[in-house]
SERO-4910 file (N, C-alpha, C, O; in steps of 0.05 Angstrom, whole numbers):
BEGIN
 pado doro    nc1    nc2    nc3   cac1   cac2   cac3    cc1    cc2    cc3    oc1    oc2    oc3
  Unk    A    281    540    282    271    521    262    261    496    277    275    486    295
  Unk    A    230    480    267    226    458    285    242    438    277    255    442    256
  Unk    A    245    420    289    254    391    286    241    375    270    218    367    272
  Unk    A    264    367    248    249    349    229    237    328    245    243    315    266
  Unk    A    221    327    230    201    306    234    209    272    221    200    269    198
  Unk    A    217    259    227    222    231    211    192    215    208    176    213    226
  Unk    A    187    202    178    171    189    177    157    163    195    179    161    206
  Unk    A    145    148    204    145    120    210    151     99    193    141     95    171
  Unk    A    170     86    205    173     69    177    158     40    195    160     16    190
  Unk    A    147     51    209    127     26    215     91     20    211     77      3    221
  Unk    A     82     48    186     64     48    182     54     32    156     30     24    152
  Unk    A     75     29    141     73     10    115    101      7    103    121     19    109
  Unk    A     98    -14     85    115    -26     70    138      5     52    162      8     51
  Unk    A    117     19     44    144     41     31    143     64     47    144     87     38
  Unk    A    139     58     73    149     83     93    171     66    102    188     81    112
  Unk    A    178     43    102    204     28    107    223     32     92    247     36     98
  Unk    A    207     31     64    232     23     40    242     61     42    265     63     33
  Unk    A    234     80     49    237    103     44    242    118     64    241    143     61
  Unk    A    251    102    100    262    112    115    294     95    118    315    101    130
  Unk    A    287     72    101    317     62     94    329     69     76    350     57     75
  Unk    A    324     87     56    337     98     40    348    126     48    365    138     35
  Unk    A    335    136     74    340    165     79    364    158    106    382    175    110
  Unk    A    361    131    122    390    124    131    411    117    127    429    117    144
  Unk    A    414    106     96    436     94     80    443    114     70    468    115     69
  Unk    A    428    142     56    434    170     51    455    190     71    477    201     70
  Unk    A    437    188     86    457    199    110    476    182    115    495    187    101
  Unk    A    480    163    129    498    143    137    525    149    115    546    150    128
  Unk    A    529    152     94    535    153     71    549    190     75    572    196     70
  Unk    A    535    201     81    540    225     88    524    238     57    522    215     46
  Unk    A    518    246     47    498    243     27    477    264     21    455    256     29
  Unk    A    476    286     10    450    305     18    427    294     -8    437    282    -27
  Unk    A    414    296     -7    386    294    -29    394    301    -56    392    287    -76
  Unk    A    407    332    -53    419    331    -85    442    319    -89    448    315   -112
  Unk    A    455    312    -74    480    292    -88    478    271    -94    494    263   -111
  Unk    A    454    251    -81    451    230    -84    429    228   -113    427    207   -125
  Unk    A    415    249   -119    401    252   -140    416    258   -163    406    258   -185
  Unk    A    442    263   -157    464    277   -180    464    252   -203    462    228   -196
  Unk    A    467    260   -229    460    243   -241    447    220   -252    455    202   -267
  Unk    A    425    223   -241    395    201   -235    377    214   -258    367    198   -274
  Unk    A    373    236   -262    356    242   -275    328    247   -272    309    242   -286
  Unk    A    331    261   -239    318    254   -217    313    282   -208    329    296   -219
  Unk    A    296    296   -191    304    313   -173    304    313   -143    309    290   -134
  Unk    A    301    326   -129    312    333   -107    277    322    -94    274    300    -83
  Unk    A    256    339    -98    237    329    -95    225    298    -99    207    287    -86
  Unk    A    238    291   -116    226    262   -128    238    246   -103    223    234    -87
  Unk    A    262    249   -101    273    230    -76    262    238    -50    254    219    -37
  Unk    A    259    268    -37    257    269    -15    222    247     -9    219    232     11
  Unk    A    200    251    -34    177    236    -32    182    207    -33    164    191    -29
  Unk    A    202    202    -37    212    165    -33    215    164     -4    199    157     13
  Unk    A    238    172     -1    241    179     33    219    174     52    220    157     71
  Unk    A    189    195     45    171    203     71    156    176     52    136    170     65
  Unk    A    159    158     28    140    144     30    117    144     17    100    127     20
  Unk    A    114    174     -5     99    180     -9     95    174    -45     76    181    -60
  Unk    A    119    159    -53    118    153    -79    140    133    -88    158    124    -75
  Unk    A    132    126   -118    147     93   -116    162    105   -135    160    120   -153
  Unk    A    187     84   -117    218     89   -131    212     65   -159    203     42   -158
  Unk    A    219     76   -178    227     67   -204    254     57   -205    272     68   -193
  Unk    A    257     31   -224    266     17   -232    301     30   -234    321     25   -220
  Unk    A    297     46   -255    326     55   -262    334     74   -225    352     65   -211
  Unk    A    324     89   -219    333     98   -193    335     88   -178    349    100   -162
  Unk    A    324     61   -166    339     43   -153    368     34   -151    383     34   -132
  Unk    A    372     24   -185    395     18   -188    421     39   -188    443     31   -182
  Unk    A    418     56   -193    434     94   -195    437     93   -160    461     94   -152
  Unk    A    416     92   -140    419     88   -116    431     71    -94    439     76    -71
  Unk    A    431     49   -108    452     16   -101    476     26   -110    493     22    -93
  Unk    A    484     37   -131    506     40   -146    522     67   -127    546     71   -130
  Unk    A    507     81   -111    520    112   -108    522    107    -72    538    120    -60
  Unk    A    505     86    -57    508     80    -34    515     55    -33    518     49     -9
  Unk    A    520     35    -49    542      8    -45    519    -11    -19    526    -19      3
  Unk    A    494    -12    -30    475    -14    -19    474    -58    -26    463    -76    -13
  Unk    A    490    -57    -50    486    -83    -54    464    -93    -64    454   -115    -57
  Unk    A    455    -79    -80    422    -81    -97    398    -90    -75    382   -108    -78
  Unk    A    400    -78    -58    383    -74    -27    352    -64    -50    333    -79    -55
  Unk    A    356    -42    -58    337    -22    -67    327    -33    -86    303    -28    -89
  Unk    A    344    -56   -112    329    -52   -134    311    -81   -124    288    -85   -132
  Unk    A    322    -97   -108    309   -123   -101    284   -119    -76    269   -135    -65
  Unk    A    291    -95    -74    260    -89    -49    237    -64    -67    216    -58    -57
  Unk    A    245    -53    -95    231    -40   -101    203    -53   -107    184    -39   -101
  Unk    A    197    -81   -119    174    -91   -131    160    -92   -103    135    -93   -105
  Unk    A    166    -93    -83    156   -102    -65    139    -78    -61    115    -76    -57
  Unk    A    162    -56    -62    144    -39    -42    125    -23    -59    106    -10    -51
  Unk    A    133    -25    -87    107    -17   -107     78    -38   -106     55    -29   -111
  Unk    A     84    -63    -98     58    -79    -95     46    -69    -61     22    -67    -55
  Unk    A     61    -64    -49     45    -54    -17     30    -25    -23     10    -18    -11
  Unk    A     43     -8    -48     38     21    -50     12     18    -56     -4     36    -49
  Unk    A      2     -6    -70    -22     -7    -86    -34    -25    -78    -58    -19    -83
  Unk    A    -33    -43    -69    -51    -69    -50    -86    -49    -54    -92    -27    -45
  Unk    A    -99    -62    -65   -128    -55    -67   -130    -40    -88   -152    -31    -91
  Unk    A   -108    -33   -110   -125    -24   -121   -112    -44   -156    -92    -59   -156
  Unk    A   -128    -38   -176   -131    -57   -199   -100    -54   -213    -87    -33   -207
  Unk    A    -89    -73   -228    -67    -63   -238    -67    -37   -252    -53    -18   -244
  Unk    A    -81    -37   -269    -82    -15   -286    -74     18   -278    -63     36   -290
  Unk    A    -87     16   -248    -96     36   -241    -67     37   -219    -75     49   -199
  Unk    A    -42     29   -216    -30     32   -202    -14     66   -196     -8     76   -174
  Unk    A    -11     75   -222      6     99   -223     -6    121   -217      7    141   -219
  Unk    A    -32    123   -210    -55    138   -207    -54    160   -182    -54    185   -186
  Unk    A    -54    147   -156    -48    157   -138    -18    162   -135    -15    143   -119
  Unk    A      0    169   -137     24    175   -134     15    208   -158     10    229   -146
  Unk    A     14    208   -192      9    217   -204    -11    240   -178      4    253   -164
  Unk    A    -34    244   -174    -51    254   -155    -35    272   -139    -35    296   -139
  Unk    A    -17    253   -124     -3    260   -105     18    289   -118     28    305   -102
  Unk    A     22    289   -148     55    302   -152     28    320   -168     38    329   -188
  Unk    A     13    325   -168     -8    343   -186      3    363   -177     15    362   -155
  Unk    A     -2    397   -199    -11    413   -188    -43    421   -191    -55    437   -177
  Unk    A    -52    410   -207    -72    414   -215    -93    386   -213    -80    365   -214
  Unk    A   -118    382   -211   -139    366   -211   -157    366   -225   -170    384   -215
  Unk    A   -170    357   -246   -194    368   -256   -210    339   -267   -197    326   -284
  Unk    A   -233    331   -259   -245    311   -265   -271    303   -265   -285    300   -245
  Unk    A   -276    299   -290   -306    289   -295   -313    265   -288   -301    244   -292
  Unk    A   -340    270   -274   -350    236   -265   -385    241   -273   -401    259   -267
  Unk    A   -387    214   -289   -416    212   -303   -440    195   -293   -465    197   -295
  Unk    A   -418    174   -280   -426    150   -262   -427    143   -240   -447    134   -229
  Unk    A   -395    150   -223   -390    148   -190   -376    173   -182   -362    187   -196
  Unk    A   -383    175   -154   -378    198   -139   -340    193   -141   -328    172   -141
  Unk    A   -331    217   -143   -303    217   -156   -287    198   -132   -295    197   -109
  Unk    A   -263    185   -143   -251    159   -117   -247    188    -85   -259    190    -63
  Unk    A   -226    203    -98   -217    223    -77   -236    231    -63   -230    243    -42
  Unk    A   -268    227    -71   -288    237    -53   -302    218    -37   -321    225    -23
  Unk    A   -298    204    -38   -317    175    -31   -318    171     -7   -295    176      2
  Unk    A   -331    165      8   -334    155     39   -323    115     39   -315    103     18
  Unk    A   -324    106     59   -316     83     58   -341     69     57   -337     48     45
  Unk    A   -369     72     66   -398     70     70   -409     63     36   -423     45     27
  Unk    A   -395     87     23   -405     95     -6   -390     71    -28   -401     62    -48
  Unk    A   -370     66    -20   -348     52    -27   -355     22    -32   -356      9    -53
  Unk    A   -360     14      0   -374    -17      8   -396    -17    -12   -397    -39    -23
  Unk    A   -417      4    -22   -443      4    -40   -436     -1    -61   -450    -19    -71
  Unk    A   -416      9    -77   -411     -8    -98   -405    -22    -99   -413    -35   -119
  Unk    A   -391    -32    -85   -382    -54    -94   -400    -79    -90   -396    -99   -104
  Unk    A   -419    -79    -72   -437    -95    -72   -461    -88    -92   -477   -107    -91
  Unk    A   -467    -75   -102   -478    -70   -129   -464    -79   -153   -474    -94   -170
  Unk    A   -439    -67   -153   -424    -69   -179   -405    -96   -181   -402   -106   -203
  Unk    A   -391   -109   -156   -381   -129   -156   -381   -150   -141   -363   -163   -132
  Unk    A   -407   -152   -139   -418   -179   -113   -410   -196   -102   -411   -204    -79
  Unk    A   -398   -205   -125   -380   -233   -113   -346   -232   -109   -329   -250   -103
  Unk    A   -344   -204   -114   -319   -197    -86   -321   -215    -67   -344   -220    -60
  Unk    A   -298   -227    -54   -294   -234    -34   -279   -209    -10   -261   -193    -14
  Unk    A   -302   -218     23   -295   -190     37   -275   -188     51   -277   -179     74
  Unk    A   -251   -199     40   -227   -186     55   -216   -169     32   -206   -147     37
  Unk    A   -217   -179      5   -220   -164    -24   -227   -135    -18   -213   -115    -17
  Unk    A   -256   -140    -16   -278   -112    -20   -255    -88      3   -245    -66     -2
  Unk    A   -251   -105     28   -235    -84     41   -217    -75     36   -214    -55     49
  Unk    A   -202    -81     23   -177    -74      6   -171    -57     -2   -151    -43      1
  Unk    A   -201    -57    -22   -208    -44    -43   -214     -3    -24   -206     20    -27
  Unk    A   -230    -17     -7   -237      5      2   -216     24     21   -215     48     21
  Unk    A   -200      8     37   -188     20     48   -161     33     40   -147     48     54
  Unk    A   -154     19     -4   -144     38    -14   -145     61    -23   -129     79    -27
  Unk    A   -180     56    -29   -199     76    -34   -183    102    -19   -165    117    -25
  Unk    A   -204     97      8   -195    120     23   -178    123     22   -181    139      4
  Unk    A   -158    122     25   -126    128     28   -125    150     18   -119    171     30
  Unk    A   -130    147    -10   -122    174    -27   -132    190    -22   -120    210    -27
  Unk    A   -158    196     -9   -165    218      6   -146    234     33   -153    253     47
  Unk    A   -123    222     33   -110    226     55    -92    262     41    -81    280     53
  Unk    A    -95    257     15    -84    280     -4    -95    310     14    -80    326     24
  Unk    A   -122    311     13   -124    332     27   -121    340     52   -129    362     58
  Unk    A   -107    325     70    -91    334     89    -64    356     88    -54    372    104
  Unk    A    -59    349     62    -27    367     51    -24    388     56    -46    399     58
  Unk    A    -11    398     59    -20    438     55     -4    440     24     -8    461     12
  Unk    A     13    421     10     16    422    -10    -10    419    -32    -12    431    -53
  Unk    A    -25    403    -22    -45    393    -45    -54    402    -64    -53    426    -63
  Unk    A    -68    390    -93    -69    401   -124    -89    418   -122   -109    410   -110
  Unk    A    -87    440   -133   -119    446   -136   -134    435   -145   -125    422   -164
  Unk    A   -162    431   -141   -190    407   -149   -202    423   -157   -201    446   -149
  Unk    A   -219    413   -177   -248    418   -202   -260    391   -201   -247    371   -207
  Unk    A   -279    390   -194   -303    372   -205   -324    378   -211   -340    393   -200
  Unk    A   -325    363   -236   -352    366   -245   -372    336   -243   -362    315   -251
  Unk    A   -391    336   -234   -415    312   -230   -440    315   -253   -449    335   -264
  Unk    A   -447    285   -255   -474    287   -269   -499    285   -243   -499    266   -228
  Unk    A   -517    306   -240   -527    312   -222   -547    280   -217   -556    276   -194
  Unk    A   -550    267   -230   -560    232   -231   -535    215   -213   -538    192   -205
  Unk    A   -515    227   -209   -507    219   -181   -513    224   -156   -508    209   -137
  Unk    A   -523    247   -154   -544    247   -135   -572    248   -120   -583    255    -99
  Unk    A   -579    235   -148   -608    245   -139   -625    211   -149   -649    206   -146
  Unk    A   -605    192   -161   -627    170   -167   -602    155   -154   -582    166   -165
  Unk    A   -596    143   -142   -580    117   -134   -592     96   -116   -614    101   -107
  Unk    A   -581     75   -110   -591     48   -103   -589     44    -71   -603     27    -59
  Unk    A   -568     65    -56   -555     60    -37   -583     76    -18   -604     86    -28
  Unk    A   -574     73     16   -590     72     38   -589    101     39   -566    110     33
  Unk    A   -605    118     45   -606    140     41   -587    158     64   -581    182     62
  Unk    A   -578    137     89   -559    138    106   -533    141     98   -515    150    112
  Unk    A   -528    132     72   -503    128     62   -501    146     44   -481    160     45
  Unk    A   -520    150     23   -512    186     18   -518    209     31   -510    231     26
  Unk    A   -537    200     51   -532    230     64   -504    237     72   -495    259     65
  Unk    A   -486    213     91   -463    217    102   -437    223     67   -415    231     73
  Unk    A   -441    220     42   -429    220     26   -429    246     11   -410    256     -1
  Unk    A   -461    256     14   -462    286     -1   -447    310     22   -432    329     18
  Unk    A   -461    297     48   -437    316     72   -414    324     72   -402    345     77
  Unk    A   -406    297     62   -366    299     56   -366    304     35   -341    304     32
  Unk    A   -376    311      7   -368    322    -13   -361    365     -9   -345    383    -13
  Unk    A   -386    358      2   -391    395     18   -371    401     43   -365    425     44
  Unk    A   -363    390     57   -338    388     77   -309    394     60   -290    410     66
  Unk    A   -312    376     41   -284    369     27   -282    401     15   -269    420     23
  Unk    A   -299    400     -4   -298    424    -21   -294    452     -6   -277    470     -8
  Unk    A   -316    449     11   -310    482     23   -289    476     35   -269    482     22
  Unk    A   -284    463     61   -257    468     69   -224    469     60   -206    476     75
  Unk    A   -222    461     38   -203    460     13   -194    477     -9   -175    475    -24
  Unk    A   -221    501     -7   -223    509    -30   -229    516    -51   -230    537    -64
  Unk    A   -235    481    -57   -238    465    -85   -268    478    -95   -283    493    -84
  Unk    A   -268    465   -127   -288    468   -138   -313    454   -149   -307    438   -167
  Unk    A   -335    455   -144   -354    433   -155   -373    445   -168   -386    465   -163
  Unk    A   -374    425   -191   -403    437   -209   -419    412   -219   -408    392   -229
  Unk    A   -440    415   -217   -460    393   -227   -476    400   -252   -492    419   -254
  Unk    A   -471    379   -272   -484    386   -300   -510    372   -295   -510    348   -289
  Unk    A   -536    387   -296   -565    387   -286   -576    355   -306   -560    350   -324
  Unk    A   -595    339   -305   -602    331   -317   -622    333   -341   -632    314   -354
  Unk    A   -625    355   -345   -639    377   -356   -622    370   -381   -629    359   -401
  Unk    A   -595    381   -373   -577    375   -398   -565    350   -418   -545    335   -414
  Unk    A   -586    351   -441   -596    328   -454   -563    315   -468   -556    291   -467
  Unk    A   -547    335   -481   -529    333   -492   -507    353   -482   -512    377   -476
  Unk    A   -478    340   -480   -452    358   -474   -429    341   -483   -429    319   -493
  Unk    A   -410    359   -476   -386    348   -485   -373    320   -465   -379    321   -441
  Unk    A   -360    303   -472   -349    290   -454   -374    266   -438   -373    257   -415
  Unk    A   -399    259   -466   -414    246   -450   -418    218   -441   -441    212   -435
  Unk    A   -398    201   -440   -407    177   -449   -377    171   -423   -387    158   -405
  Unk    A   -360    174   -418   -345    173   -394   -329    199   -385   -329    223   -390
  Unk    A   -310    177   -364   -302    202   -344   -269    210   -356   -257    199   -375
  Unk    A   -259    232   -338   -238    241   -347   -221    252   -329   -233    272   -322
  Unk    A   -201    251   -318   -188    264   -305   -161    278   -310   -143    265   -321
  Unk    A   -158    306   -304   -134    317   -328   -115    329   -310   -117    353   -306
  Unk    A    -99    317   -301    -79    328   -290    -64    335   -296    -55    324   -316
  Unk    A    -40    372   -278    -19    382   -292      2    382   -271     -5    379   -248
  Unk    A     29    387   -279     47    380   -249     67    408   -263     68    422   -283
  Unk    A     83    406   -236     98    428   -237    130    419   -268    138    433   -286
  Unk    A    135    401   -262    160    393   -285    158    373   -300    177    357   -301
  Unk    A    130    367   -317    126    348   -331     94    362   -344     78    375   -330
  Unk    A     92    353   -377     66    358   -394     51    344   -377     57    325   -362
  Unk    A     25    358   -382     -3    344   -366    -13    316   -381     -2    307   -401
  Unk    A    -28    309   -374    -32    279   -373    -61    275   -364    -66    283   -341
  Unk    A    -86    260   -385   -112    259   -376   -110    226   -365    -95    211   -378
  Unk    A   -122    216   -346   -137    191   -334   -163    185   -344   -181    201   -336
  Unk    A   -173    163   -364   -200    155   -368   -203    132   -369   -190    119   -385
  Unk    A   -220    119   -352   -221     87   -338   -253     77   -354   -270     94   -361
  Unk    A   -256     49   -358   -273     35   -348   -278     27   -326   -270     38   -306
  Unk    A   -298      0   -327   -296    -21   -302   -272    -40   -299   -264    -50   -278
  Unk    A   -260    -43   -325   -243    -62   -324   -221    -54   -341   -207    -73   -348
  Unk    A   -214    -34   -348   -186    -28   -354   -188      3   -350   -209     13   -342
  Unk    A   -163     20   -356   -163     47   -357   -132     50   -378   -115     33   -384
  Unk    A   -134     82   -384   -110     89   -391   -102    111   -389   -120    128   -388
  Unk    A    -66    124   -387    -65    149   -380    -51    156   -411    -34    141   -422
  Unk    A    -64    183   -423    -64    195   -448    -52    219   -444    -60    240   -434
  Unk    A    -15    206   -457     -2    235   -458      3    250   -488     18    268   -496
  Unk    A    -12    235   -500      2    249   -534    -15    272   -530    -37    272   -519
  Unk    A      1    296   -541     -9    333   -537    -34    335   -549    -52    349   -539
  Unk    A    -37    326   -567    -59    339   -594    -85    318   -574   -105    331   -569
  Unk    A    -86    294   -565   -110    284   -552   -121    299   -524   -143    305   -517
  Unk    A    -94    304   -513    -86    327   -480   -109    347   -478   -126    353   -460
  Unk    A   -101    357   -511   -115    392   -513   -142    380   -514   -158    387   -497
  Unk    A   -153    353   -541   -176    356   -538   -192    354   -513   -213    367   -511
  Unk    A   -183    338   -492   -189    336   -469   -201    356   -456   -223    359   -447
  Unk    A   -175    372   -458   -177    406   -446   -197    425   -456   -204    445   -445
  Unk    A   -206    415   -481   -222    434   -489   -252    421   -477   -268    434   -463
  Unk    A   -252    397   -485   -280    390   -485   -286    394   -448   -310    392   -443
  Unk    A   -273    398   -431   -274    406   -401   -287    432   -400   -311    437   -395
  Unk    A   -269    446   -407   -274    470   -413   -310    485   -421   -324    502   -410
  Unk    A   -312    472   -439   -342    466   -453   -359    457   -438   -382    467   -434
  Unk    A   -347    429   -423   -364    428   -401   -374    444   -366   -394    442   -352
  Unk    A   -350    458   -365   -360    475   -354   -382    495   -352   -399    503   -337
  Unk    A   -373    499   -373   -405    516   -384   -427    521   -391   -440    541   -396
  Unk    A   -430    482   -389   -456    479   -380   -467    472   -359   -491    471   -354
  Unk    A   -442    466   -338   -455    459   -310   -467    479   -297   -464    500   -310
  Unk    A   -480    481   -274   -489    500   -258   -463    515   -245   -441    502   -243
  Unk    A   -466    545   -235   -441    555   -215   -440    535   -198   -453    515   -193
  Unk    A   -415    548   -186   -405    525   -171   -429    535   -136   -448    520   -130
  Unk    A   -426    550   -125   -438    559   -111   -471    533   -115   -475    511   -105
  Unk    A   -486    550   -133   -513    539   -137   -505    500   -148   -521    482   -140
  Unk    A   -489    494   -159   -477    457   -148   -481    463   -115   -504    458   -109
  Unk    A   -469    470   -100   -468    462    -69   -494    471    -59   -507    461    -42
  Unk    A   -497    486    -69   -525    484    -52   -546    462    -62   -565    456    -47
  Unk    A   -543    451    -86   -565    430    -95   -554    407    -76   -569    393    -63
  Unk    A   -529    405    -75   -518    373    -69   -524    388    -28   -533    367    -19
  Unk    A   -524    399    -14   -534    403     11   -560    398      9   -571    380     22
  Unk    A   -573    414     -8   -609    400     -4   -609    367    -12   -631    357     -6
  Unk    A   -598    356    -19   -600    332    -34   -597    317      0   -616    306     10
  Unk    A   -570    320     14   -556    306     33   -581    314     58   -585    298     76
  Unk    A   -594    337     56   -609    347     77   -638    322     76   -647    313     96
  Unk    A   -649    313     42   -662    301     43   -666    273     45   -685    260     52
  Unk    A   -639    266     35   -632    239     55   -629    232     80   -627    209     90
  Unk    A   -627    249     87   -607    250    119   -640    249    136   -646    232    154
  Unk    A   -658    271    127   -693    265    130   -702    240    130   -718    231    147
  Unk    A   -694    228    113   -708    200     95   -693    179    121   -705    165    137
  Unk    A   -667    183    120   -659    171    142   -667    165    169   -666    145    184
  Unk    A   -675    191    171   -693    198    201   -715    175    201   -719    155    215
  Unk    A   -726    183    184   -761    178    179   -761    138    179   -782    124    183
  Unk    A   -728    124    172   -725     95    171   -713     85    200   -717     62    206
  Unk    A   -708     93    207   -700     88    234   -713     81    254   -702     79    276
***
């Protein structure tokens, strides 16, 4: 058997808070499920506190001070390390990536921007100088380099399965340097094939569909009901009541069926990146 591997707890704020919880565990003498014993918790939920990979909540903090005599260590370092988890990204949108992270499932419509999980950091910087100008640029970086982050998901060999669907007017009319989507339609086609995953692009052709006016993201996990994500610019919300869930689910569904195969999506979005990447040439 290899040698566990111990996290860094010198890479961020809750790879700290979650390699000191896995030494006060042990220290303690302590296995994962005992210390989860009556938390209301599982075995999984903690070991992802541990590597860092998700924020300890309020009540399990205190269940954790209480079972390791920690001296409310945990509940007075949790806010902290939930504001480092999220540094760059909007309040709203805090529970998002963690949520991502515990998926088993992915599925998400985008009408407007190339989905966050797909984004280059290039593509990233473009909006935001389009969409929020007067960001300030230690801000904008923030922003972006929480961005990326969550792309770090497909490294996993756990990771959710992915569906996307695009409005094909994401790639074919935008504002940005033709340098920057070529390198952005590349990594959509990288991501996808090597993952798996799935992509479909609803043609512009298609005057009317379901789901048209924003985006949606519907995620399902292994021990908890699924749960859709639908954002603005400036707020979002996550929708768990069942009877809204399904409509969600259905109207996806629907939309599938009007996008193109997924196959014939990748090959449009390769010619697309082939003709920027040209255009690029030709500016240089």
């Amino acid at each position: 058997m290899p040698a566990r591997k111990d996290p860094d707890a010198s890479t961020s704020v809750p790879s700290f808070y979650g390699a000191e919880l896995r030494f006060k565990r042990e220290q303690a003498g302590l296995t994962l499920e005992q210390l989860a014993e009556g938390s209301f918790r599982g075995i999984s939920f903690l070991s992802q506190i541990e590597r860092g990979e998700r924020r300890m909540p309020m009540d399990l903090a205190r269940h954790v001070d209480e079972r390791l005599g920690t001296d409310g260590f945990f509940q007075r370092r949790c806010d902290d390390a939930a504001k480092a988890r999220n540094l760059g990204h909007p309040l709203y949108f805090q529970d998002v990536p963690d949520l991502e992270k515990q998926a088993e499932t992915l599925e998400e419509w985008q009408p407007h921007v190339i989905p966050g999980l797909l984004q280059t950091a290039e593509y990233m910087r473009g909006l935001i100088r389009y969409e929020a100008p007067f960001t300030p640029p230690e801000v904008a970086e923030q922003r972006v380099s929480a961005r990326i982050a969550r792309g770090d998901l497909w490294k996993r060999e756990d990771r959710p399965s992915y569906w996307a669907i695009l409005r094909e007017s994401l790639i074919r009319r935008t504002p940005l340097p033709p340098a920057v989507m070529a390198g952005q339609l590349e990594h959509i086609v990288e991501v996808i094939r090597s993952t798996q995953s799935v992509l479909q692009i609803v043609p512009d052709t298609t005057r009317w569909h379901p789901l048209q006016h924003g985006m949606a993201k519907i995620m399902t996990f292994a021990d908890a009901p699924p749960l859709v994500w639908s954002d603005t610019n400036f707020n979002g919300q996550i929708i768990d009541f069942p009877s809204r869930v399904k409509e969600y689910r259905r109207d996806y569904d629907l939309l599938r069926a009007v996008a193109l195969p997924p196959e014939t999506s990748l090959d449009l979005v390769e010619e697309a990146a082939r003709t920027y990447r040209h255009e690029a040439q030709l500016e240089a």
